[in-house]
C-alpha positions as CSV (number, residue, x, y, z in Angstrom):
1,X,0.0,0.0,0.0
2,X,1.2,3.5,-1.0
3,X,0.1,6.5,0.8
4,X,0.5,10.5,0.1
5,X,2.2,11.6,3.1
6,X,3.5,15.3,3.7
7,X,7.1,13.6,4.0
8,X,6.1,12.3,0.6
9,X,4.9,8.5,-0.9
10,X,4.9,6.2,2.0
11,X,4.9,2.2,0.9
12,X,4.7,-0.7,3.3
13,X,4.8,-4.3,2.9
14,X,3.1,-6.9,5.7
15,X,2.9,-10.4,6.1
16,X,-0.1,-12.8,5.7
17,X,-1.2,-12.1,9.3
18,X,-0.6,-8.3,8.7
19,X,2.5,-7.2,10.5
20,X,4.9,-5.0,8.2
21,X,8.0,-6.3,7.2
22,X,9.5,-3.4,5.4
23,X,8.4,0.4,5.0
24,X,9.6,3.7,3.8
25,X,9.4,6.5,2.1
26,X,9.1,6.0,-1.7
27,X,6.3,4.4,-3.7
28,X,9.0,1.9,-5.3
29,X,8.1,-1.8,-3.7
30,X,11.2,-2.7,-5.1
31,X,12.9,-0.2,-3.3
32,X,11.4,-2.3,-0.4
33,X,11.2,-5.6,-1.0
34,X,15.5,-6.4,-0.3
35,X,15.1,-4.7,2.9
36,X,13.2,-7.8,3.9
37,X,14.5,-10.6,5.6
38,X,15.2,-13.5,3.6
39,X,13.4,-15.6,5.9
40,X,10.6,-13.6,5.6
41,X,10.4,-13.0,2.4
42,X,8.1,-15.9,0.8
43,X,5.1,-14.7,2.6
44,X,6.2,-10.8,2.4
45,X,3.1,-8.7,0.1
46,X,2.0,-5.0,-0.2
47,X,-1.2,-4.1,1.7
48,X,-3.7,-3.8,-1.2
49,X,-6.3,-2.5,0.8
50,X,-7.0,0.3,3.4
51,X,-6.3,-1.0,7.1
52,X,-5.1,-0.3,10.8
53,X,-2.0,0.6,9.4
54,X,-3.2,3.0,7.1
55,X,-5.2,4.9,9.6
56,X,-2.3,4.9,11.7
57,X,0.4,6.2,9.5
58,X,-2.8,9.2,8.4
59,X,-3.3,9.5,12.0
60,X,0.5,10.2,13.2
61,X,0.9,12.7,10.5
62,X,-2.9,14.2,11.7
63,X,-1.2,14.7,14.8
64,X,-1.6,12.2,17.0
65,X,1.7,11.1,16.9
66,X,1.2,7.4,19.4
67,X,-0.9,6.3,16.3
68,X,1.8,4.4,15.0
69,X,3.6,2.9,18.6
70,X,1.6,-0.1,18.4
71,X,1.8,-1.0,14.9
72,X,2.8,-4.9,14.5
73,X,6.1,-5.0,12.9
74,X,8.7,-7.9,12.0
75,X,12.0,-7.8,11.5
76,X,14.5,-10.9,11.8
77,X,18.4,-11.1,12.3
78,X,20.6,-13.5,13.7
79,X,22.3,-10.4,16.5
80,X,20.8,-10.5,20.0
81,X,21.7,-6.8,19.9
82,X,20.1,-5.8,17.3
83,X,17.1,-7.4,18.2
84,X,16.6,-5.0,22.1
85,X,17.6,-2.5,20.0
86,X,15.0,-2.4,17.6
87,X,12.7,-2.8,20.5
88,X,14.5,-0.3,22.6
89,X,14.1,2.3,19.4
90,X,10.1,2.0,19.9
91,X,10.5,3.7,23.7
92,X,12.3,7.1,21.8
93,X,9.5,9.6,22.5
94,X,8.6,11.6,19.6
95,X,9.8,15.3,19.8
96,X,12.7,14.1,21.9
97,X,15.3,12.7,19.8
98,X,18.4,11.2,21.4
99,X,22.1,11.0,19.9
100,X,23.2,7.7,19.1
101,X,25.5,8.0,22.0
102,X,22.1,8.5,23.9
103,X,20.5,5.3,22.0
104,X,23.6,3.0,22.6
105,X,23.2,3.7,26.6
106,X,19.5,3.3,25.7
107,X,19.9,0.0,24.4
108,X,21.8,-1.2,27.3
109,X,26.1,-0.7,25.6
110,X,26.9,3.0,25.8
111,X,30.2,2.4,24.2
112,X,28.4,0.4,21.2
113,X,27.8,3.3,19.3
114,X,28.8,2.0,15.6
115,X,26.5,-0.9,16.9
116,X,23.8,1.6,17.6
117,X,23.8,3.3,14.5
118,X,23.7,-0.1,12.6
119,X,20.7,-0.8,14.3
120,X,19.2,2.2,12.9
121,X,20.7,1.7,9.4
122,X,19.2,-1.6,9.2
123,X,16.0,-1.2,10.6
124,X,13.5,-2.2,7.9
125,X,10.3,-0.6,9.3
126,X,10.5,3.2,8.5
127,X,8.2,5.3,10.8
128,X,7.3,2.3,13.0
129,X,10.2,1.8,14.4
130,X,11.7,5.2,14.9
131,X,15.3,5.8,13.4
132,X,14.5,9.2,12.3
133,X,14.7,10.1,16.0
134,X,18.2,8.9,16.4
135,X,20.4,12.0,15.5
136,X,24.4,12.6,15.7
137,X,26.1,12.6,18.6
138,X,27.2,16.5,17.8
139,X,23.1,17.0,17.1
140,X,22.9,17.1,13.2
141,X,21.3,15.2,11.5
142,X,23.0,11.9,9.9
143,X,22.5,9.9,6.8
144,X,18.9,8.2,6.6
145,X,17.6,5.9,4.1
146,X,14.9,8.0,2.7
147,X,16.9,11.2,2.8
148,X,18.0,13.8,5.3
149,X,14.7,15.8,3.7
150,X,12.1,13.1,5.2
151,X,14.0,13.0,8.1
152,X,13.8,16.6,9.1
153,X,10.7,16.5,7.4
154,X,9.6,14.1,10.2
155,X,11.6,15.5,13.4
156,X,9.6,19.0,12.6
157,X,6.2,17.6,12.5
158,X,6.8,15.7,15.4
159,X,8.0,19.1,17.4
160,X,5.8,20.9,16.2
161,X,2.9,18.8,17.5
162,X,4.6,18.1,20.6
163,X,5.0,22.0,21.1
164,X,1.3,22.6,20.6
């Protein structure tokens, strides 16, 4: 399912019992579809019609910025790490972003850094699982898959609507 977003085409893909597997920001599923797991893959599809997640991703960018917290995601990798990490990325409050210094302490190894910042690079779920809100350690912002543009695209509507 694509969706017109401010921050531009929005695109997820789900699995059978509708948790999404990969999501960004372009309207390209085969931008999407490598950023799956290969174990997942086989059952991987886009949404073809409107849903929970839909009125999720319209309602966070209505405002009510929680909308997408309890979306059903999954992801899959072999690194214990990784795994709390992606988990810990879901507690990252939106209009509060943290350093990845921050998110590395966060996650449980505040020397892990590098680690931290792979966790981010990797994540699969754009939106759902918060990257955006991981920032450099000297504030600015860093390299994000859908471009710094959605990015700050995404970090102002969030403080913006955590200001009002």
């Amino acid at each position: 399912m694509t969706l017109d977003t401010p921050a531009g085409p929005f695109t997820y893909l789900v699995s059978e019992a509708g948790a999404v597997r990969a999501s960004g920001f372009t309207s390209e599923i085969d931008a999407l579809l490598p950023l799956v797991h290969r174990n997942l893959l086989e059952e991987t599809r886009p949404a073809t019609q409107p849903d929970a997640i839909e009125e999720a991703v319209r309602s966070y960018f209505d405002g009510e910025l929680d909308a997408i917290d309890n979306v059903a995601v999954e992801q899959h990798t072999t690194g214990p790490f990784l795994t709390h990490a992606w988990l810990v990325m879901r507690d990252i409050k939106p209009g509060h972003p943290v350093t990845y210094r921050e998110y590395a302490a966060l996650a449980g190894r505040p020397t892990a850094i590098r680690a931290a910042a792979t966790a981010c690079a990797r994540n699969a779920v754009a939106l759902f699982l918060p990257c955006h809100r991981v920032v450099g350690t000297d504030g600015t912002l860093r390299g994000y898959r859908w471009g710094v543009g959605v990015k700050t695209a995404l970090l102002t509507h969030e403080q913006v609507t955590v200001a009002r």
